[in-house]
Backbone as a printed PyTorch tensor [residue, N CA C, xyz], in Angstrom:
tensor([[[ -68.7490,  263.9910,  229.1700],
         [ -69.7930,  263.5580,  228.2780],
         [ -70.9980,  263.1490,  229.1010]],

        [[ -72.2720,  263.6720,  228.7880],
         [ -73.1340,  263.1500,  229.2770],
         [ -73.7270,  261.7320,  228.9000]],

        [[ -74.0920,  260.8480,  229.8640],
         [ -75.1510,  259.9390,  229.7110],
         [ -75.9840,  259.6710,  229.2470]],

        [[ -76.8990,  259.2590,  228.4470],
         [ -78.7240,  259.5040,  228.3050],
         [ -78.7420,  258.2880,  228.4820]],

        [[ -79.4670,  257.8730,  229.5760],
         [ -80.3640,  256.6180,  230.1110],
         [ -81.4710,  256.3440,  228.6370]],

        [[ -81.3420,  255.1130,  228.1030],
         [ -82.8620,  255.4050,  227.5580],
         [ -82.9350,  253.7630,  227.8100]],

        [[ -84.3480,  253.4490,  226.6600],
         [ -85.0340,  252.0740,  227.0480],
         [ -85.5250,  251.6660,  225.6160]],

        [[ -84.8430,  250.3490,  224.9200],
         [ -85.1820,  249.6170,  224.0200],
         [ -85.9230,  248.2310,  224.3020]],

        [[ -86.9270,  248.1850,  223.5800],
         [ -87.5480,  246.4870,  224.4820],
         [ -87.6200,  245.9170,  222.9170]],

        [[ -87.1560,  244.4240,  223.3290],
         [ -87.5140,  243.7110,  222.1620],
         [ -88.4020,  242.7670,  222.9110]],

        [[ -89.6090,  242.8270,  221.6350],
         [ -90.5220,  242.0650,  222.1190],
         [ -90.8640,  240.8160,  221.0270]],

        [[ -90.6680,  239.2540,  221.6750],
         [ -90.5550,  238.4720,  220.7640],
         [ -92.4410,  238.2630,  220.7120]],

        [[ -92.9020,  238.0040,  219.5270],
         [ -94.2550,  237.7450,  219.7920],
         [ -94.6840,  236.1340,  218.9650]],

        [[ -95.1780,  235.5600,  219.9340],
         [ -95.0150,  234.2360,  219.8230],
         [ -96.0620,  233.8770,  218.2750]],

        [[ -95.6650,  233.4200,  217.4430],
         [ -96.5620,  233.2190,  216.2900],
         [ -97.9690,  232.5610,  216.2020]],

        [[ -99.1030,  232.9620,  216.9140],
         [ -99.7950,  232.3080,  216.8870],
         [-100.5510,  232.0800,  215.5830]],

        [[-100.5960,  230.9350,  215.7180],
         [-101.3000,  230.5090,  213.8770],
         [-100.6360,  230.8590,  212.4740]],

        [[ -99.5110,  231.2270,  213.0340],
         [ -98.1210,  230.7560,  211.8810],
         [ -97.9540,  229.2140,  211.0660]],

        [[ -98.3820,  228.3910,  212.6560],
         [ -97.8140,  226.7320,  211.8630],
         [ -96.7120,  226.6520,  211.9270]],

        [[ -95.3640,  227.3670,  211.7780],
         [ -94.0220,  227.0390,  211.9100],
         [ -93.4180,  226.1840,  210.9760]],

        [[ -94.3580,  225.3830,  209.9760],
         [ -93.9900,  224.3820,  208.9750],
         [ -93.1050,  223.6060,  209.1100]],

        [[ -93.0810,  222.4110,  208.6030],
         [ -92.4670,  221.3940,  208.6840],
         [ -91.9850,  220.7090,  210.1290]],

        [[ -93.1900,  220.8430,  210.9060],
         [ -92.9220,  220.2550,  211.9330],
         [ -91.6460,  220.5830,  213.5180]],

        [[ -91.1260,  222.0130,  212.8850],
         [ -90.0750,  222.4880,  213.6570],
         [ -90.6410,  222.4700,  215.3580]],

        [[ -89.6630,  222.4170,  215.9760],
         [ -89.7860,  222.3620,  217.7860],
         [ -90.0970,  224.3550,  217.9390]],

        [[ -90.1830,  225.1180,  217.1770],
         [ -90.8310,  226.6280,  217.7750],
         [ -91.2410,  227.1790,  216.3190]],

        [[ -92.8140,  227.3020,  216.1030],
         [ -93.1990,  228.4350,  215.2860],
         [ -92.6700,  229.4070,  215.0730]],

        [[ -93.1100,  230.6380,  214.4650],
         [ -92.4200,  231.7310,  213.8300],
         [ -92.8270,  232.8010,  215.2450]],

        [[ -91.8090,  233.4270,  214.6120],
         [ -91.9720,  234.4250,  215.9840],
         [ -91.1110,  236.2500,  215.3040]],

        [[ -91.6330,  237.4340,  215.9590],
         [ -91.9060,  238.4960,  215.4280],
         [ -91.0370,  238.5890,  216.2770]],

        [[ -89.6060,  239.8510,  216.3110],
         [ -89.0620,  240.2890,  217.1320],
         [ -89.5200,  242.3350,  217.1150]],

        [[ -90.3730,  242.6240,  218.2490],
         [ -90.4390,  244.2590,  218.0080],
         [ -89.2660,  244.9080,  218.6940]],

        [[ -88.2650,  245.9580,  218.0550],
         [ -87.3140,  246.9540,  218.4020],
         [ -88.3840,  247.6920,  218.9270]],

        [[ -88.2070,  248.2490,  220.3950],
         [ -89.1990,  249.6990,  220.3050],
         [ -88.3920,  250.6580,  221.1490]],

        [[ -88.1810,  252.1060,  220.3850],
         [ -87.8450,  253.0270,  220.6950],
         [ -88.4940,  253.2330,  221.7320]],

        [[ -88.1480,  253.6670,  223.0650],
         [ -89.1240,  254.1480,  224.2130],
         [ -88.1300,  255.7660,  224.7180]],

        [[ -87.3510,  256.1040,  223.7790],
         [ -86.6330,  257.1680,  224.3130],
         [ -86.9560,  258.5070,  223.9700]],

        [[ -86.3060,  259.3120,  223.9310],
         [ -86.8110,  260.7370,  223.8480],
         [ -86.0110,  261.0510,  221.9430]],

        [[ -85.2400,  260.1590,  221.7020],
         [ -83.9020,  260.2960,  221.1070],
         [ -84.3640,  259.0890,  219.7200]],

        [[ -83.8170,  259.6480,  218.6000],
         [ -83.6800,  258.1400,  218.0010],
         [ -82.4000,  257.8890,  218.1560]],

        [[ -82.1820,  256.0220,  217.5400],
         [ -81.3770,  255.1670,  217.8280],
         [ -81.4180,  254.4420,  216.6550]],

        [[ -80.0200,  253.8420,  216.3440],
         [ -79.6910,  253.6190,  214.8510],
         [ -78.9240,  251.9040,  215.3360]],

        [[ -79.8400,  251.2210,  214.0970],
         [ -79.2960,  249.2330,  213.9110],
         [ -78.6340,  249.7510,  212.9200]],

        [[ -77.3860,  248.5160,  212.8700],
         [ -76.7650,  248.2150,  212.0930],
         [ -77.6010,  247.4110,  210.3660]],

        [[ -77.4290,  247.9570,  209.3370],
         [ -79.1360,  247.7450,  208.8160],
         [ -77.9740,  247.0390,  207.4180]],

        [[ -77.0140,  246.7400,  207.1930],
         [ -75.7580,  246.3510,  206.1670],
         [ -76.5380,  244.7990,  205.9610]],

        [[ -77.2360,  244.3310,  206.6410],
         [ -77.6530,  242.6500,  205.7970],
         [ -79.1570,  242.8870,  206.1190]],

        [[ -79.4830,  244.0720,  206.5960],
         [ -80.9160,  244.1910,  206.5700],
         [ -81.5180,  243.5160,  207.9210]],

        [[ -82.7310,  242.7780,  208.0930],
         [ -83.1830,  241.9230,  209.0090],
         [ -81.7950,  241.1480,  209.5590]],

        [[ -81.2160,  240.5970,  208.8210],
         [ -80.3140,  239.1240,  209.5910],
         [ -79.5080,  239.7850,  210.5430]],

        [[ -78.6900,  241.2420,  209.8240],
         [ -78.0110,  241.8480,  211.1610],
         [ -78.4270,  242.5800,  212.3010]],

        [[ -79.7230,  242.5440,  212.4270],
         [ -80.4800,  243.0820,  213.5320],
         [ -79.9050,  242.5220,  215.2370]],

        [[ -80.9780,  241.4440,  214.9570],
         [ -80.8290,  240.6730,  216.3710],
         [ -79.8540,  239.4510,  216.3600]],

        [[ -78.9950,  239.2650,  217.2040],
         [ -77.9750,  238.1890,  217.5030],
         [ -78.6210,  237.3400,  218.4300]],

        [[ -78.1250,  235.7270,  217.8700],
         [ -78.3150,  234.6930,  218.5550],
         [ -76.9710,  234.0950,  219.2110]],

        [[ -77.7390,  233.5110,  220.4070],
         [ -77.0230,  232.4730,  221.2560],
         [ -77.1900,  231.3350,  222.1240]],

        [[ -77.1060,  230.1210,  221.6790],
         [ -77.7530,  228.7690,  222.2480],
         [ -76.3500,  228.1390,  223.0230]],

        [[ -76.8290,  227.5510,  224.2840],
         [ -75.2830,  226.9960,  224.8320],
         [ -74.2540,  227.4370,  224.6690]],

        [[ -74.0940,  228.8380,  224.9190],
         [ -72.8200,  229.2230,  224.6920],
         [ -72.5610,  229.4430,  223.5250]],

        [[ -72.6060,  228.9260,  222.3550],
         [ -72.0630,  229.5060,  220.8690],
         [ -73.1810,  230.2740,  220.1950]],

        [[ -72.6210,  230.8540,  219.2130],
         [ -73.8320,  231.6610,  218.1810],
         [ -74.3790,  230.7490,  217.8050]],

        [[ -75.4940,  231.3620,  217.5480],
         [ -76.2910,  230.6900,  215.9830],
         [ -76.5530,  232.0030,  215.1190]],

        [[ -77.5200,  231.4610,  214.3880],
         [ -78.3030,  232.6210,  213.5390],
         [ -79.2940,  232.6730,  213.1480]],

        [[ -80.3140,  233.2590,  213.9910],
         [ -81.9790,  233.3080,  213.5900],
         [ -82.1340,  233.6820,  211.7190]],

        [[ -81.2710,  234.2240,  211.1020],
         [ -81.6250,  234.3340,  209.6610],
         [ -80.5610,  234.1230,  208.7990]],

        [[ -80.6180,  233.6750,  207.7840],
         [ -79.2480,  232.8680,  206.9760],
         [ -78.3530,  234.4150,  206.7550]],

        [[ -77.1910,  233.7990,  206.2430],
         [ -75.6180,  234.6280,  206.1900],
         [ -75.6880,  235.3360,  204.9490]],

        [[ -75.3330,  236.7170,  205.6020],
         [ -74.6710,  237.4870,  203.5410],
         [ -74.0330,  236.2090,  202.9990]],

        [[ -73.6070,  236.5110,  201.8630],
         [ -72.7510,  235.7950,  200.6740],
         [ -72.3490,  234.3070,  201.0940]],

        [[ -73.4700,  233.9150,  201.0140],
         [ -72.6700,  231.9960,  201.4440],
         [ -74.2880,  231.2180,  200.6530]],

        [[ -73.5740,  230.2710,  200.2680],
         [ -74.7270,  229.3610,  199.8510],
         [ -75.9210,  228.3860,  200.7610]],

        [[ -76.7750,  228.0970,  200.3480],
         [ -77.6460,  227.4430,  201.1600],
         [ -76.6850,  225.8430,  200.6520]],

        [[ -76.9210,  225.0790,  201.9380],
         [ -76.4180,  223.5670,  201.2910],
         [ -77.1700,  223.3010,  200.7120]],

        [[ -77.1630,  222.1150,  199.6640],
         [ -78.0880,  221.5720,  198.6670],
         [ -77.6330,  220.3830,  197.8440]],

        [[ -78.5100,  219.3700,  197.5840],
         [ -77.6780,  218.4040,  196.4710],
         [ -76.9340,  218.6280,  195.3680]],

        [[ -77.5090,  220.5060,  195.2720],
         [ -76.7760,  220.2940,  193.8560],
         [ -75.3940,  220.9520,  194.0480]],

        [[ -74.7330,  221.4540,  195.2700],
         [ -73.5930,  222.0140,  195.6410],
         [ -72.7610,  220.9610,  196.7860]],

        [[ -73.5130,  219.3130,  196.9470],
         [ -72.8060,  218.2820,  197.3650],
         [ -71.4740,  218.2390,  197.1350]],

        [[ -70.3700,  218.0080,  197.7690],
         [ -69.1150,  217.6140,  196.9160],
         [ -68.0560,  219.2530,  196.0040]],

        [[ -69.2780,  219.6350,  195.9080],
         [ -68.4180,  220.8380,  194.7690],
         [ -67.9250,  222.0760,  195.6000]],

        [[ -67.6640,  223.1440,  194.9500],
         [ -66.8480,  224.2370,  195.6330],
         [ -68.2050,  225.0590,  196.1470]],

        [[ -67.4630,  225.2580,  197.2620],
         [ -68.8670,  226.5040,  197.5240],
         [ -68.3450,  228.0470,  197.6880]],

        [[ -67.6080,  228.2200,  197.3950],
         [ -66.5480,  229.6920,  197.2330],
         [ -67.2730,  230.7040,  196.5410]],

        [[ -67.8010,  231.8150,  196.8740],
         [ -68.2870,  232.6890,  196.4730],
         [ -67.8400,  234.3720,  196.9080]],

        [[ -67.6730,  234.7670,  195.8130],
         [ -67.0160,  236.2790,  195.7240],
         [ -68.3000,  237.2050,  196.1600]],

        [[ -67.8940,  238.1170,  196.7940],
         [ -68.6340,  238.8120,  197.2170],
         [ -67.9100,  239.7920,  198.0050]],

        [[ -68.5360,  241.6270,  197.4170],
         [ -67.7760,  242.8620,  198.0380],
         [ -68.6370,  242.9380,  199.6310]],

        [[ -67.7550,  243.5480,  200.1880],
         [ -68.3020,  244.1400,  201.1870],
         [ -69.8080,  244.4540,  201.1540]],

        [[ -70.7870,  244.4580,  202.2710],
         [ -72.2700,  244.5330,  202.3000],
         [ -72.5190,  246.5960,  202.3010]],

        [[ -73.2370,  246.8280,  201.6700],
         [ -73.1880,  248.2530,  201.5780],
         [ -73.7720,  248.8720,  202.4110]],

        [[ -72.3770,  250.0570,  203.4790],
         [ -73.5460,  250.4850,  204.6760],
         [ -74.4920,  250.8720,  204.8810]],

        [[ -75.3600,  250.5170,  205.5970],
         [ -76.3440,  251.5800,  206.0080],
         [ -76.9990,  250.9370,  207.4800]],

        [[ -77.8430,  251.9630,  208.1030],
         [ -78.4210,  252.3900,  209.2030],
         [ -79.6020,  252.0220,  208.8310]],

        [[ -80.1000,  251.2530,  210.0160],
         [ -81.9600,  252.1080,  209.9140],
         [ -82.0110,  252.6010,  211.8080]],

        [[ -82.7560,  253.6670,  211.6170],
         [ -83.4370,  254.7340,  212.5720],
         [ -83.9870,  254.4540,  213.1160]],

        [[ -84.4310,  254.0450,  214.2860],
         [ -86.4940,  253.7840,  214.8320],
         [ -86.2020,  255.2330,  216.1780]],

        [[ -87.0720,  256.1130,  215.3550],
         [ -87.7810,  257.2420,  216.2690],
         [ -88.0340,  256.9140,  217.5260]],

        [[ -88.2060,  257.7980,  218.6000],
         [ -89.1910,  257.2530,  219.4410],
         [ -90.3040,  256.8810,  219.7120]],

        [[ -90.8900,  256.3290,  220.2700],
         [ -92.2270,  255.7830,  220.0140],
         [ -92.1900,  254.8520,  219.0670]],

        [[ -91.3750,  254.9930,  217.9210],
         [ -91.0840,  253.6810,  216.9290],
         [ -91.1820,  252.5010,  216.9850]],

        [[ -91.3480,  251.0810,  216.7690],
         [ -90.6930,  250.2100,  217.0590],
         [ -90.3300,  249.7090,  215.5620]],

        [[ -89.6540,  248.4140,  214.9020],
         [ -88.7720,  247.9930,  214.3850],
         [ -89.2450,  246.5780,  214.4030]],

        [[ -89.9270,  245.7120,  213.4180],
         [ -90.3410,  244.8060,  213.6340],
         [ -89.1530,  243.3710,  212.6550]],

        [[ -88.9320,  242.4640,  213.2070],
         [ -88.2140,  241.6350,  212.7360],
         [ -88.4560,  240.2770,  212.4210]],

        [[ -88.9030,  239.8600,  211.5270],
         [ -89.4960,  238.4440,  211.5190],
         [ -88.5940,  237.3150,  211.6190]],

        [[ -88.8490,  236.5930,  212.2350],
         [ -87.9710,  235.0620,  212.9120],
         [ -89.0410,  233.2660,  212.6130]],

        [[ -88.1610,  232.9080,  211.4480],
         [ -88.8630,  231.7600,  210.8800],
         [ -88.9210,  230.8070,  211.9940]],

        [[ -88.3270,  231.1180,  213.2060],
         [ -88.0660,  229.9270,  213.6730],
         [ -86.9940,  228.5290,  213.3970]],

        [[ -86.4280,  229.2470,  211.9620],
         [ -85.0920,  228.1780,  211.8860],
         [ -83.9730,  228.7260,  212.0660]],

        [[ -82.9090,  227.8970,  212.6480],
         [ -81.1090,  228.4210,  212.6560],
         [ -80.9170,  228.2390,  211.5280]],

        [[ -79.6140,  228.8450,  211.2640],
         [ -78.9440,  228.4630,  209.7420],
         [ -77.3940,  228.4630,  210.0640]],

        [[ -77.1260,  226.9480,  210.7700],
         [ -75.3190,  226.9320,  210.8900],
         [ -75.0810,  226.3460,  209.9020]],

        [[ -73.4830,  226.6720,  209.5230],
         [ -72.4850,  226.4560,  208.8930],
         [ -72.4020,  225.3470,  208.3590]],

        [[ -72.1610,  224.8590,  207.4260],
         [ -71.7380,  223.2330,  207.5730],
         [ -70.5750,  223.1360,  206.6590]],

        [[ -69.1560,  222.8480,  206.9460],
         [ -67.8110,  222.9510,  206.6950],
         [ -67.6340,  221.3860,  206.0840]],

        [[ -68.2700,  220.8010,  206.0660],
         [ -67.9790,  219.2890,  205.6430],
         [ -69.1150,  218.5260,  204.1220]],

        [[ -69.8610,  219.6730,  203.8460],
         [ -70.9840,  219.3840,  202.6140],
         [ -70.1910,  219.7030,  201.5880]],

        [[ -69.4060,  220.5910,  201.5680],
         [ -68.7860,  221.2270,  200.0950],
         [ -67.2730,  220.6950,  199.3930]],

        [[ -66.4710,  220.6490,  198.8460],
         [ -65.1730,  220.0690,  198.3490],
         [ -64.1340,  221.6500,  199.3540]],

        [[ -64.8050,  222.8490,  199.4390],
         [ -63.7400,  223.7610,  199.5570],
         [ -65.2210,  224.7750,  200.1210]],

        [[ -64.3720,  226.1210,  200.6860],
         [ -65.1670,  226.8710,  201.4320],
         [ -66.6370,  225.5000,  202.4250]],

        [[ -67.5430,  226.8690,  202.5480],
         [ -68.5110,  226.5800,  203.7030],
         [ -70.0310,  226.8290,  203.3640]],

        [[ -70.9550,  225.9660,  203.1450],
         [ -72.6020,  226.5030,  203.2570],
         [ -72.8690,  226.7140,  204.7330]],

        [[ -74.0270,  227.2670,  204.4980],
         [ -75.2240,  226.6850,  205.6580],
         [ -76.3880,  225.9300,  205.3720]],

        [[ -76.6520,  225.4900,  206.6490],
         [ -78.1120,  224.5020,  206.5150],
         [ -78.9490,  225.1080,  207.1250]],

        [[ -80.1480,  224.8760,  206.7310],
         [ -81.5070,  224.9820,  207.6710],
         [ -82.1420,  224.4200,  208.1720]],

        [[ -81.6890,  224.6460,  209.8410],
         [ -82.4910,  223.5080,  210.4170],
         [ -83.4090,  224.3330,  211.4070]],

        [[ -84.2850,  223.3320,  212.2640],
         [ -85.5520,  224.1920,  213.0230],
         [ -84.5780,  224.6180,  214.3760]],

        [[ -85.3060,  225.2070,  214.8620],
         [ -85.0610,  225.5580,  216.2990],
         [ -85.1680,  224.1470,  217.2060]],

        [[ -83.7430,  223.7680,  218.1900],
         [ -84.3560,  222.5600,  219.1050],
         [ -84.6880,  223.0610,  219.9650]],

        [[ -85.0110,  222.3590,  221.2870],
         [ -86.0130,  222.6300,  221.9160],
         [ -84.3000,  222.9970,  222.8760]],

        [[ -84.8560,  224.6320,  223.7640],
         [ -83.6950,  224.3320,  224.7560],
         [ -83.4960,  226.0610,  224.8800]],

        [[ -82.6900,  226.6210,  225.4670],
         [ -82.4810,  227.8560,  226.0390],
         [ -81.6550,  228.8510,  224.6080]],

        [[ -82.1050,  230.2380,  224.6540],
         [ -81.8930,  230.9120,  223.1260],
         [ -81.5680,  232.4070,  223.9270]],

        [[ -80.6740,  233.1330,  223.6140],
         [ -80.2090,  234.4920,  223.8710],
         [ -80.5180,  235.3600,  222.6890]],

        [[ -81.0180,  235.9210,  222.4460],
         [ -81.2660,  237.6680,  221.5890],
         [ -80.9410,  238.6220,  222.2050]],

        [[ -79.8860,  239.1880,  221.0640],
         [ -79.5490,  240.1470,  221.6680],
         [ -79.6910,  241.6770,  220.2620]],

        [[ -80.0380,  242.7490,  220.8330],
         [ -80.0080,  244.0080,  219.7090],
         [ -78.8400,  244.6210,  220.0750]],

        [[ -78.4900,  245.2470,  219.3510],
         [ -77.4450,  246.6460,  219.6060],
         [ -78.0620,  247.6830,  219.0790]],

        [[ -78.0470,  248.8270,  219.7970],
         [ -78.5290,  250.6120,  219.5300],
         [ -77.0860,  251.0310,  219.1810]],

        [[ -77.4330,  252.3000,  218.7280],
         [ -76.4900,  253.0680,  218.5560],
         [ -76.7430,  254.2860,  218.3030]],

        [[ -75.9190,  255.2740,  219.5320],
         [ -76.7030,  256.7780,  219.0020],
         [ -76.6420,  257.9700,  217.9940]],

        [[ -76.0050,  257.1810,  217.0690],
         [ -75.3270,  258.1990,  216.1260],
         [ -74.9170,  257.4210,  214.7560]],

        [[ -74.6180,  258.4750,  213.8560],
         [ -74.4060,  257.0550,  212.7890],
         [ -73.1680,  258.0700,  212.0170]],

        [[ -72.0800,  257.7210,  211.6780],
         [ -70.9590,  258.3960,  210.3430],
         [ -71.3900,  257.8350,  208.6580]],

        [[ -70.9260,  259.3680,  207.9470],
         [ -71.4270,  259.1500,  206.6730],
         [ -70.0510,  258.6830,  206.3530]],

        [[ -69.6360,  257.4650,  206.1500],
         [ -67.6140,  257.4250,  205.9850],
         [ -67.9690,  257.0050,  204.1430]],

        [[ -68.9440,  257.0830,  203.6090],
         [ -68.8650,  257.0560,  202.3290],
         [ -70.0490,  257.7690,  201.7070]],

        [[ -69.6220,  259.5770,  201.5940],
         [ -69.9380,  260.7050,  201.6160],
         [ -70.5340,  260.3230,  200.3700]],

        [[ -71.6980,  260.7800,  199.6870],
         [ -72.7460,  261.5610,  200.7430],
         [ -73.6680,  260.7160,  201.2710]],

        [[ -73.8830,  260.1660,  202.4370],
         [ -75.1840,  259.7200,  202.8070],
         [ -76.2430,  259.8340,  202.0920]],

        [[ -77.1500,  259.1100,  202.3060],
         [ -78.4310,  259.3620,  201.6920],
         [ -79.8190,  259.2910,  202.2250]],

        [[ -81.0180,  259.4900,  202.6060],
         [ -81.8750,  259.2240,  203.0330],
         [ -82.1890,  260.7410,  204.6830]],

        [[ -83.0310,  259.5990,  205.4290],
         [ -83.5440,  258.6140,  205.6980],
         [ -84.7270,  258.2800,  204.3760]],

        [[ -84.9650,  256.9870,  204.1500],
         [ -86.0760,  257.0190,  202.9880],
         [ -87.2670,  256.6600,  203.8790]],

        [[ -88.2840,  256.3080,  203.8980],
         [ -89.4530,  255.7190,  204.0890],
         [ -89.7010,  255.0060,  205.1870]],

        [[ -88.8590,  254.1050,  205.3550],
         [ -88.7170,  253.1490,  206.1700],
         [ -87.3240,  253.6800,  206.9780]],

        [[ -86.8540,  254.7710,  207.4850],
         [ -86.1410,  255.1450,  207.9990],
         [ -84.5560,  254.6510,  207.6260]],

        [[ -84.4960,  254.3170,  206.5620],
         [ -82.7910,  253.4270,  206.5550],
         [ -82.1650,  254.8150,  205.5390]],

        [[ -80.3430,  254.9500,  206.4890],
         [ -79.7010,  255.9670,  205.7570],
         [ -78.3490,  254.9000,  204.7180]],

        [[ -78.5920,  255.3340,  203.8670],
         [ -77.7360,  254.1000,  202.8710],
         [ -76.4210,  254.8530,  202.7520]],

        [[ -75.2600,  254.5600,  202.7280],
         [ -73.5740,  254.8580,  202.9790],
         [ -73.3590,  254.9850,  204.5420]],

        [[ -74.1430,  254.6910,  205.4260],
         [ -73.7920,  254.9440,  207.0140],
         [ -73.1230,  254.0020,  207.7520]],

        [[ -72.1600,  254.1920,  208.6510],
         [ -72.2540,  253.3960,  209.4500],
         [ -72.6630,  253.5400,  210.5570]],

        [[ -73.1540,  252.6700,  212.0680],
         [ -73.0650,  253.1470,  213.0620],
         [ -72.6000,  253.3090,  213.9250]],

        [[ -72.7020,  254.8290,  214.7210],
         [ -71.5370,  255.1460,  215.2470],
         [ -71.6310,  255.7110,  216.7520]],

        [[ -70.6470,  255.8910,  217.6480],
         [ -71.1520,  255.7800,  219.1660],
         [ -70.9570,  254.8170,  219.9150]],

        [[ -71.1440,  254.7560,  221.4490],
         [ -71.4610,  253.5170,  221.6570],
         [ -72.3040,  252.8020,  221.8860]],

        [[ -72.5330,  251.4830,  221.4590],
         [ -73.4590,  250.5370,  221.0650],
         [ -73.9210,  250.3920,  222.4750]],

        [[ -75.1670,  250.2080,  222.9210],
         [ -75.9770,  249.7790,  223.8370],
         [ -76.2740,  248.7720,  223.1100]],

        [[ -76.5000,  247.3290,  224.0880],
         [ -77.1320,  246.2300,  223.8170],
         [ -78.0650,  245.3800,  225.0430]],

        [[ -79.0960,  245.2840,  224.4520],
         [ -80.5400,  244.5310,  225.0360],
         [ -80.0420,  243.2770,  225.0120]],

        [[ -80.8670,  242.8070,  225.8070],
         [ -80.4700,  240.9920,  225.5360],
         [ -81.7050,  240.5570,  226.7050]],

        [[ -82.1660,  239.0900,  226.3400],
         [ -83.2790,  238.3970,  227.1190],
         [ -82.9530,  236.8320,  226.2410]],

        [[ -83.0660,  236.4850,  227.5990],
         [ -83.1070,  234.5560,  227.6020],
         [ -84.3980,  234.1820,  227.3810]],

        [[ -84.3860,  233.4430,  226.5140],
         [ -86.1090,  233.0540,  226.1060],
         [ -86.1250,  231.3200,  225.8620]],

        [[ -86.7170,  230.4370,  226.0830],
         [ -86.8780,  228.9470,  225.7070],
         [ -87.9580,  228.2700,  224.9160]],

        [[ -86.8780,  227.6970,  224.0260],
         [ -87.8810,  227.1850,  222.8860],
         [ -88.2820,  225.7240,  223.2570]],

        [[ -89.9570,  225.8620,  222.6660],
         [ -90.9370,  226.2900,  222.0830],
         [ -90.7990,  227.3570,  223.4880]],

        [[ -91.3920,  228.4030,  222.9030],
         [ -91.5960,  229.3500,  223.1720],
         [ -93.1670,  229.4710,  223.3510]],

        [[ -94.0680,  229.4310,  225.1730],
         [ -94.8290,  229.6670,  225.2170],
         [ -95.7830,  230.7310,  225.2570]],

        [[ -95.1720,  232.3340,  225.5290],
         [ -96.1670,  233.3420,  225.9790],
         [ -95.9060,  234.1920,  224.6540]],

        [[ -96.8420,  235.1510,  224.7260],
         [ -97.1090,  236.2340,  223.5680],
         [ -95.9070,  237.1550,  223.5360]],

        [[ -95.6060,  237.2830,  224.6850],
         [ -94.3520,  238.3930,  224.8060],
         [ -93.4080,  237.8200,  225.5770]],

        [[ -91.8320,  238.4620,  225.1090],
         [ -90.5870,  238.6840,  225.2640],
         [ -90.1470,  239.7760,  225.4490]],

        [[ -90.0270,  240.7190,  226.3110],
         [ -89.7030,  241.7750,  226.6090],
         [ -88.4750,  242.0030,  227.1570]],

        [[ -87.7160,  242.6830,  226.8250],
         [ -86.1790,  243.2290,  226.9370],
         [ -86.6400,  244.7770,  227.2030]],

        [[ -85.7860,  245.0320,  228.7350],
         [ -86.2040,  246.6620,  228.9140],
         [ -84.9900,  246.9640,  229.6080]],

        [[ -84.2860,  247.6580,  228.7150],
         [ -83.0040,  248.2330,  230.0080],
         [ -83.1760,  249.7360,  229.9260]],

        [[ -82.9190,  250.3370,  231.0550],
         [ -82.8120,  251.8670,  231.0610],
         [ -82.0790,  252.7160,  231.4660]]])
């Protein structure tokens, strides 16, 4: 099997004149996917934005964008069940061409778990970014399976809906620290 070297950069772009609201320790910040290959390359696109880019602070996950099927905490789900049914997320792919890039917006808040707000199951909360060391990471992928025939698309925005992706996953990754001072974050492997 051959190789193909290629090069994905994610570029975080620091929000200038966002505001970041409510006083959070890092404004909003843009994550760009950019195709730099000869080839396209396929995200996992099943929660849309949230399953894009992966977080990691001290060693454990976080999550730059809240969870499929789980509730936000709230007063009015204090105490009560937070159990929610929910099928599987429906596959699909999105594409970025070459030359492409893939833009991802990042509020600047985590959204962990909180196992102790509810009577049964789990919310999340939203809290800001603290101040301190943050891992992003993408996964590529060079190929995608239609395993729930017939595929459909690409539409507009490049996403193939019944896909999964398929191949093996290349993954980018760059250490970045919040607040986050410069315009760019660049991730380049080749």
């Amino acid at each position: 099997m051959r190789w193909v070297s290629f090069l994905i950069v994610v570029i975080l772009v620091a929000g200038c004149g966002y505001g970041g609201g409510g006083g959070g320790a890092q404004g909003e910040v843009d994550f760009a996917v950019e195709n730099l290959l000869q080839e396209v390359r396929y995200v996992n696109w099943a929660l849309g934005e949230a399953g894009v880019v992966s977080c990691e602070s001290g060693g454990e996950e976080c999550r730059f964008h809240p969870p499929g099927c789980s509730y936000e905490c709230s007063d009015q789900n204090l105490g009560q069940s937070c159990c929610i049914s929910c099928e599987m997320a429906w596959p699909e792919v999105r594409g970025i061409e070459p030359g492409d890039s893939l833009m991802i917006h990042w509020s600047g808040k985590l959204h962990p778990d909180d196992f102790e707000h509810c009577s049964e199951c789990e919310c999340y909360r939203v809290t800001d970014a603290e101040p301190g060391s943050y891992h992003a990471e993408v996964c590529a992928y060079p190929e995608y399976t239609c395993e729930m025939p017939p595929c459909e698309g690409p539409d507009a925005q490049g996403v193939i809906s019944g896909a999964f992706p398929s191949g093996t996953p290349e993954c980018y990754s760059k250490s970045f620290s919040v607040p986050y001072s410069k315009a760019f974050l660049i991730i380049s492997i080749q």
